[in-house]
C-alpha positions as CSV (number, residue, x, y, z in Angstrom):
1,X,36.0,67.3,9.1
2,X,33.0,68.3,6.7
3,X,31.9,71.7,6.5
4,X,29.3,72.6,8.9
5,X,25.6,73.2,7.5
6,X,24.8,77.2,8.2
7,X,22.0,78.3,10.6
8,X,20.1,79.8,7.5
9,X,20.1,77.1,4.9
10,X,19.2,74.0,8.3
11,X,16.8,76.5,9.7
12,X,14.5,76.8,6.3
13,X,15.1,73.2,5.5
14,X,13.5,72.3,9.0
15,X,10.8,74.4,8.6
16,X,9.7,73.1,5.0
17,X,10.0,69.6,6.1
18,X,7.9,70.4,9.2
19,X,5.3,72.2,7.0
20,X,5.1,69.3,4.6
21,X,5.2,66.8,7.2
22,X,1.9,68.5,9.0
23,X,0.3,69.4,5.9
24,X,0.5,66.0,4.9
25,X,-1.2,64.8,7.7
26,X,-3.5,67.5,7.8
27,X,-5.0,66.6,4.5
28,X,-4.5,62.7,5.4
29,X,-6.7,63.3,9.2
30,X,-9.5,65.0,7.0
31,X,-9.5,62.9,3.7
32,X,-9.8,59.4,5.6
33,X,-12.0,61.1,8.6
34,X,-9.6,60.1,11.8
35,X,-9.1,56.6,10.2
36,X,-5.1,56.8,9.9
37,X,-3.7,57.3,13.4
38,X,-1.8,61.1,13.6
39,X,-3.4,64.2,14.9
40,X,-1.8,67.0,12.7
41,X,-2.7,69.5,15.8
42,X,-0.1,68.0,18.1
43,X,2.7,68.2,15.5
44,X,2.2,71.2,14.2
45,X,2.1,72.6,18.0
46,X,5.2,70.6,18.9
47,X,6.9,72.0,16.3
48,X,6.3,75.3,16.7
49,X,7.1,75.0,20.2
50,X,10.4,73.5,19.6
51,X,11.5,76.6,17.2
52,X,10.0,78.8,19.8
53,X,12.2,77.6,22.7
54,X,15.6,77.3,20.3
55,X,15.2,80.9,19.4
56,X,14.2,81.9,22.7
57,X,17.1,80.1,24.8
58,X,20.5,81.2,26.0
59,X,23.0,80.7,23.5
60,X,26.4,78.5,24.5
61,X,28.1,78.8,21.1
62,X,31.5,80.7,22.8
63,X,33.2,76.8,24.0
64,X,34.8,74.3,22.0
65,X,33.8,70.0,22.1
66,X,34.6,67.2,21.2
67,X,31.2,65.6,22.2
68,X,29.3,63.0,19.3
69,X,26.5,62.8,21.6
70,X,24.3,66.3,20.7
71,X,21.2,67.0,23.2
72,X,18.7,66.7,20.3
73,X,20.3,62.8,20.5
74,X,19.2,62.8,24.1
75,X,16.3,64.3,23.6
76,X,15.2,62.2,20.8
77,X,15.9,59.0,22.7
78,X,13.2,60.5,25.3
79,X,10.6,60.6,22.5
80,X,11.2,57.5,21.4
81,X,11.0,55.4,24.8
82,X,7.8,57.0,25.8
83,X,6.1,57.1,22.6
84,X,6.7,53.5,22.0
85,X,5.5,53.0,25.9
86,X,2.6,55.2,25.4
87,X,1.6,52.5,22.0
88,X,2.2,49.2,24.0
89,X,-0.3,50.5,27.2
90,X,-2.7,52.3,24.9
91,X,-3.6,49.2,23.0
92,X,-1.7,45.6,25.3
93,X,-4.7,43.2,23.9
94,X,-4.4,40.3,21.6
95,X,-4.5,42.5,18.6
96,X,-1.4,44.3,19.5
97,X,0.6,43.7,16.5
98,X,-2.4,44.1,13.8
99,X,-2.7,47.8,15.8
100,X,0.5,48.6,15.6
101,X,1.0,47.2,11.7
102,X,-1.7,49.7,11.1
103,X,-0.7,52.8,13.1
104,X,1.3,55.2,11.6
105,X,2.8,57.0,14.0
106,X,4.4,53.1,14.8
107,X,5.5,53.3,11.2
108,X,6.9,56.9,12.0
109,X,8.7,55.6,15.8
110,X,9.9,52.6,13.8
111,X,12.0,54.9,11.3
112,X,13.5,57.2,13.8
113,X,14.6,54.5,15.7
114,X,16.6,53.1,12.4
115,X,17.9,56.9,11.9
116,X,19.2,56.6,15.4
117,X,20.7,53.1,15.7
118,X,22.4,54.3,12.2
119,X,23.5,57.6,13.5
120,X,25.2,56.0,16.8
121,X,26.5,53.0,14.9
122,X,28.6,55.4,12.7
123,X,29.5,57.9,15.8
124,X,31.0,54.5,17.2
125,X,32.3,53.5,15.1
126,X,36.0,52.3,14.9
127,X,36.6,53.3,11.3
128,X,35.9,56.8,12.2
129,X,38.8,59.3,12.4
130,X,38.7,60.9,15.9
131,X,36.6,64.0,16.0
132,X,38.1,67.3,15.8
133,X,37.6,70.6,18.5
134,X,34.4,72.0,17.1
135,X,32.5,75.3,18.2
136,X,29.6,74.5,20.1
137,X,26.2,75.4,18.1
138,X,23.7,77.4,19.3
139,X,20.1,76.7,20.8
140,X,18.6,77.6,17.8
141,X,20.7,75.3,15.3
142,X,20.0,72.5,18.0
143,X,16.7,73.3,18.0
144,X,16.5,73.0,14.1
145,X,18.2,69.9,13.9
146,X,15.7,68.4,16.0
147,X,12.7,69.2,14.4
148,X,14.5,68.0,10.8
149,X,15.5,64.8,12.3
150,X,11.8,64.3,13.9
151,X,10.0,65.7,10.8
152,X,12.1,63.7,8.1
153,X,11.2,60.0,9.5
154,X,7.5,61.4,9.8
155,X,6.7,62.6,6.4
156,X,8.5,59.4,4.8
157,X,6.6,57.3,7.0
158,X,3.4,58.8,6.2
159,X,4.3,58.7,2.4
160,X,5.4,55.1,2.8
161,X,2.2,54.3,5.0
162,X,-0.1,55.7,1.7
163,X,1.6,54.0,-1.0
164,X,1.5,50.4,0.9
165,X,-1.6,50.3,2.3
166,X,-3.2,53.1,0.0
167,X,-6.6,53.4,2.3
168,X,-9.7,54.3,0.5
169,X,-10.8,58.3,1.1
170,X,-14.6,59.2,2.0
171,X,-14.4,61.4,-1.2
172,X,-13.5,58.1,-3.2
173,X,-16.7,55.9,-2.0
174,X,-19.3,55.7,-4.5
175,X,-22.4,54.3,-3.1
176,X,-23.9,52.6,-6.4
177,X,-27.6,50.1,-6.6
178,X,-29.5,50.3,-3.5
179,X,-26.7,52.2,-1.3
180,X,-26.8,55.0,-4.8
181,X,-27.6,58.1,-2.8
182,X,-26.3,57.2,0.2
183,X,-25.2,60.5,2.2
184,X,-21.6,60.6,4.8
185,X,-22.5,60.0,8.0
186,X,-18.7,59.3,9.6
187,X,-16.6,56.5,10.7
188,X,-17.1,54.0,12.9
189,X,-14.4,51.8,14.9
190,X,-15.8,48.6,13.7
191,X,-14.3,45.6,14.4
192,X,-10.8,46.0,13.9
193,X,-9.9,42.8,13.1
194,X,-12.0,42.8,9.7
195,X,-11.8,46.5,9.4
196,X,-8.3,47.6,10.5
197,X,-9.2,51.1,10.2
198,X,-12.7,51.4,10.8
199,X,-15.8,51.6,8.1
200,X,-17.2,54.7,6.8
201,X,-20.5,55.1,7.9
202,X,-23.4,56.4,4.9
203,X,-27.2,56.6,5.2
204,X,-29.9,57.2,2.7
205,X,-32.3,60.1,4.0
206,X,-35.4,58.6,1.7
207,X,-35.3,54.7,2.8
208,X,-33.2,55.1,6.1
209,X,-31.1,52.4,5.1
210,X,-27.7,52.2,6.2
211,X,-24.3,51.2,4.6
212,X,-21.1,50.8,5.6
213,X,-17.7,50.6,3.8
214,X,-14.1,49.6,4.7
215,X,-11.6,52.4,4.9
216,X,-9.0,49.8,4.2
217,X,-10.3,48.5,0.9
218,X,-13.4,50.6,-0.3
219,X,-15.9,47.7,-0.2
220,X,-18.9,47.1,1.5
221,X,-18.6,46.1,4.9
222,X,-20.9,44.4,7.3
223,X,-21.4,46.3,10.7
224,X,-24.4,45.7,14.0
225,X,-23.7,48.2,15.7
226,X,-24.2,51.5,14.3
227,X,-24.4,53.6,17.7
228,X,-20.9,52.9,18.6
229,X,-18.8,55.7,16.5
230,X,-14.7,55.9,16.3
C-alpha cells in the first residue's frame, strides 16, 4: 500500500487549486460580462464552507477500515446527480444540447463524472491487491480531499472551455467605421441559436446608434430587440 499523502502537504494543495479554480472564474464572469455560465460567488462560498465544516467536525481517526468507498465518494455522487438534474430542468427545450455544449459548468459535471467512473473502475477492480487495515482519516483530510477532487475537474474544464471555444472579451471588441466610438452598454441573451453566448451590447452617445457583437466570435451581430438584457 502507498504511502499516505499528509494533512499539511493535501490541505495546501486543496486550497491553491480552489483559489486558482475561483480566481479563474472570477476574472472569466467579469472579462466576458456573465457570458460563460459559472458564478465565482457560489464556489468560492462552497469552498470555504467545505473547509469550514472539515475543521470544525468531530474527528474519527482512532478506528481502523478496510472501506474503498470514502464519504467525499458519496458525497460527490450527490453533486453530481443533482447538478446534472438541476441542467436538464433549467433549460429541457429543443436547444438542450447546443446549451449544454456551451455551458461550462456541463464541461466541469462532465469531467468529474470521468474522475469518478475512473476512480471506481480501479477500486473494483479485479487486478487490485485486496486493501490493507488503514487508520481512518480525519474530517479535515476528508474535507480536503473533497474540495481537490471538486476543484481539479473545474479549473481544467474551465481552461479547456477557453482554449476550445476561446470567446471574445468586452475588452477585445473594437468598434471600428460607423460603430468607431461606440461605448459598453452590456450583454444581451440574444438568440441563442446564432449567438450561443449572447452579444455584447455598445451604443454611440453622439448618433444613438446601436451595435451589437457576438461573444462567441467578435463579429458583428444582428439583434431587434435591444430591451431584453441577459
Amino acid at each position: 500500500m502507498g504511502k499516505q499523502i499528509s494533512t499539511p502537504m493535501l490541505a495546501v494543495s486543496a486550497i491553491i487549486v480552489w483559489l486558482a479554480a475561483c480566481g479563474l472564474l472570477t476574472w472569466v464572469h467579469f472579462a466576458y460580462d456573465g457570458a460563460v455560465n459559472g458564478n465565482p460567488v457560489y464556489f468560492w462560498v462552497y469552498g470555504g464552507a467545505i473547509l469550514l465544516a472539515g475543521a470544525s467536525t468531530e474527528n474519527y481517526a482512532d478506528g481502523w477500515t478496510t472501506d474503498r468507498s470514502p464519504r467525499w465518494a458519496n458525497a460527490l455522487v450527490l453533486l453530481l446527480c443533482t447538478a446534472l438534474v438541476y441542467l436538464l430542468i433549467d433549460r429541457y427545450d429543443t436547444y438542450l444540447s447546443q446549451y449544454l455544449l456551451y455551458n461550462l459548468l456541463f464541461w466541469w459535471l462532465v469531467l468529474l463524472l470521468l474522475g469518478w467512473l475512473g476512480i471506481s473502475a480501479y477500486q473494483h477492480s479485479r487486478f487490485r491487491r485486496p486493501m490493507k487495515p488503514r487508520r481512518q482519516h480525519t474530517s479535515f483530510y476528508n474535507a480536503c480531499t473533497f474540495l481537490l477532487i471538486m476543484f481539479l475537474p473545474l479549473l481544467a474544464a474551465a481552461l479547456l472551455y477557453l482554449a476550445v471555444f476561446h470567446p471574445v472579451t468586452v475588452d477585445e471588441i473594437t468598434p471600428i467605421g460607423e460603430a468607431e466610438g461606440g461605448r459598453f452598454i452590456g450583454r444581451i441573451t440574444g438568440d441563442r441559436t446564432e449567438t450561443p453566448l449572447g452579444v455584447y451590447f455598445f451604443v454611440d452617445d453622439q448618433t444613438d446608434k446601436q451595435f451589437y457583437y457576438d461573444v462567441l466570435t467578435g463579429a458583428p451581430a444582428e439583434y431587434d430587440d435591444p430591451i431584453r438584457w441577459g
